[in-house]
N, C-alpha and C positions, 0 to 999 in steps of 0.2 A: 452538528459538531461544534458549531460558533457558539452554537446556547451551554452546550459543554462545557465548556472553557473559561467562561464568561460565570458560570455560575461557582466554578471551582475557583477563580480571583476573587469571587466576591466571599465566598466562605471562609478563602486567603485572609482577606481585609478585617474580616469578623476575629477571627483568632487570632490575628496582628494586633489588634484594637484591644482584645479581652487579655491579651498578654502584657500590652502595657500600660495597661487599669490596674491590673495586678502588681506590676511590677513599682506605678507608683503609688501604690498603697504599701506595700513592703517599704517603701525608701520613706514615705510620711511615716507610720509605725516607730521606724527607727531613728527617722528625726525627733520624736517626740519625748524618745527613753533618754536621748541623747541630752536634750533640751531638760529635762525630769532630772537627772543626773546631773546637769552644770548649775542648777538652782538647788540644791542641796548644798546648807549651809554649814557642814560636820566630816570631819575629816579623822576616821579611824585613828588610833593610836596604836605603835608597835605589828604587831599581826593580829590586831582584829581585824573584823570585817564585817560589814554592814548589806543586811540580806533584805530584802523587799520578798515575803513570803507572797507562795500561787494563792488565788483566792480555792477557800476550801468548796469542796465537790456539793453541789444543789439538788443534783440529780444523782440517780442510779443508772445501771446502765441498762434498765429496764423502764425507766422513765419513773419513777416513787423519787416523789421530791424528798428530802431529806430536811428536818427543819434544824432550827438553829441551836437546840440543845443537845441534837444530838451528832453533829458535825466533827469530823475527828480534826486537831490541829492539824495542819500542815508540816508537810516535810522537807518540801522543797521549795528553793525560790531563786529571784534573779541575785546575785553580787551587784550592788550598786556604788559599793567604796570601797576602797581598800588602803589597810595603810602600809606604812613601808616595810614594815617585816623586824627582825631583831639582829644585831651583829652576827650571831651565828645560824640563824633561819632564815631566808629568801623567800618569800612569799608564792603560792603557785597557784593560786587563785587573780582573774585580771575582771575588771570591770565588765560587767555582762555576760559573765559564766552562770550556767544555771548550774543548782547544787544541789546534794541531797544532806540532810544533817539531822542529829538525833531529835528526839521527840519534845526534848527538855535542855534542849540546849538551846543558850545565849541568853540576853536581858532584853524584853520587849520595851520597844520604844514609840513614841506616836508623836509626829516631826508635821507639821505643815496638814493635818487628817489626814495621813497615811502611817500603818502600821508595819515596824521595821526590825527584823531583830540582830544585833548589836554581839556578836560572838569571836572565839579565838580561832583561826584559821583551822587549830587541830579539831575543834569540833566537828568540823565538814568532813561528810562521811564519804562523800565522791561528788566528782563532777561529770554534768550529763552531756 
């Protein structure tokens, strides 16, 4: 009954341990977007806003890699800026909203090797 008990703590200790492995990789993660975010040197203008696109899909979901000509743009991505909005529009997008937006929307921009694109808040077609 002692080996019981003793073996049910230690599997305790195991998922305690694997739960805050995880948890401090989630808080590193978001230290780094955080940090990615205060070193950006551009600060949107009116209600635009500044989108850091998902990287495009490599694989299928059958496993056939996809090569690089025939990858479709992306449609979604993180909010990384945001600017103040206009006397009569409020902005309703915040910093680290993920987004979806048209195919052909915004002005692509490439800041620091990272590709970014550069649109009017009304272009975003929803937030996820």
């Amino acid at each position: 009954m002692l080996a019981f008990f003793l073996s049910k703590i230690v599997s305790f200790s195991v998922v305690a341990h694997f739960l805050k492995s995880e948890a401090m990789s989630k808080l590193s993660t978001i230290n780094n977007k955080i940090n990615n975010i205060m070193a950006l040197k551009i600060k949107p203008l009116s209600d635009r806003v500044l989108i850091e696109p998902v990287a495009a899909e490599t694989k299928t979901a059958s496993g056939i890699f996809i090569p690089d000509t025939a990858k479709e743009k992306p449609q979604k991505g993180t909010v990384v800026a945001v600017g103040n909005g206009t006397k009569d529009h409020a902005m309703t997008v915040k910093i680290g909203d993920t987004v979806l937006y048209g195919k052909y929307a915004g002005t692509e921009l490439k800041l620091d090797g990272k590709d970014y694109l550069m649109m009017r808040e009304d272009d975003i077609l929803a937030i996820i």
